[in-house]
C-alpha positions, -999 to 999 in steps of 0.1 A, spaced: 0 0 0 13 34 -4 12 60 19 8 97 7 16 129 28 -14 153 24 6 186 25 -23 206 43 -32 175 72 8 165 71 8 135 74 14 103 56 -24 84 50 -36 53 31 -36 57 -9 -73 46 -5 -78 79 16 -72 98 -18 -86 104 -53 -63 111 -83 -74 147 -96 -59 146 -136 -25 167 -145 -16 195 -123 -7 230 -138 -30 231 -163 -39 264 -173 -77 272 -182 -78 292 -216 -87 334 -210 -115 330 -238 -128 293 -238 -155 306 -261 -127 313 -289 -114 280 -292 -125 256 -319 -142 224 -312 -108 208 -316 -89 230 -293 -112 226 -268 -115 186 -270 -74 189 -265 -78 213 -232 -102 190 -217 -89 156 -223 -55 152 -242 -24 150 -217 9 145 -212 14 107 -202 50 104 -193 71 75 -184 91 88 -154 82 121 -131 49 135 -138 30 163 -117 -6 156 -107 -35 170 -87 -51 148 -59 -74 155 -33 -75 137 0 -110 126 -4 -116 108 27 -95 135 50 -100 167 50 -109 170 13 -89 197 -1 -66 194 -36 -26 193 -34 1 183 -61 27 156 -64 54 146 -80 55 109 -88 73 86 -111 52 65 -134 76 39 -132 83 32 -97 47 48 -83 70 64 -62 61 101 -47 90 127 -45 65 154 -30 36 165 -21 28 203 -19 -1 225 -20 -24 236 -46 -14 272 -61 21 266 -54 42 273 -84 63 239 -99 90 229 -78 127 231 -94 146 199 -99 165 209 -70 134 209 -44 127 177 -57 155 160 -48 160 179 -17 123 167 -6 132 131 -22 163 124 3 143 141 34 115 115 27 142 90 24 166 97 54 127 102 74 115 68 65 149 50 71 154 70 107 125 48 120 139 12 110 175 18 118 162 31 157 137 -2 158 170 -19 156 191 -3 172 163 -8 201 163 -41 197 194 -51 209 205 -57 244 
């Protein structure tokens, strides 16, 4: 199961807790009424579908409701951040930077379990 960090609750919930929201930083057209039939049908449903990092928009449904955006590979399902809706796109550098926090934060735990462990 993965675990997701809602960016406004934060903390790290269920997947089923959440609903996938579509592509984030999609910008609505000014004049939606000038754009053909063809240019519309591409704003509404024709997006990027990359094999690797993709941003996305998600709402934590079954929490306290409100949309965010992640980074996640395609690949691995794996989230390099979470952060909230209006914020502009993180650089490759906050990326990585929130990548190894997650990291050295998720490994903390397991090396202190054993570390406890022993006598």
């Amino acid at each position: 199961m993965l675990l997701i960090r809602c960016p406004y609750c934060e903390a790290e919930r269920p997947e089923v807790e959440f609903t996938y929201a579509g592509e984030a930083h999609i910008a609505r057209p000014a004049d939606p009424s000038a754009l053909s039939d063809d240019e519309w049908r591409d704003f509404l449903f024709i997006r990027t579908n990359p094999r690797g990092r993709h941003f996305e928009r998600w709402r934590h449904m079954h929490g306290c409701g409100r949309f965010f955006n992640a980074v996640r590979d395609t690949v691995t399902d794996k989230f390099s951040m979470t952060y909230k809706a209006g914020a502009p796109r993180p650089s490759d550098e906050e990326i990585a930077l929130a990548s190894s926090a997650a990291a050295d934060s998720a490994a903390a735990p397991a090396a202190a379990s054993v570390k406890d462990a022993r006598p």
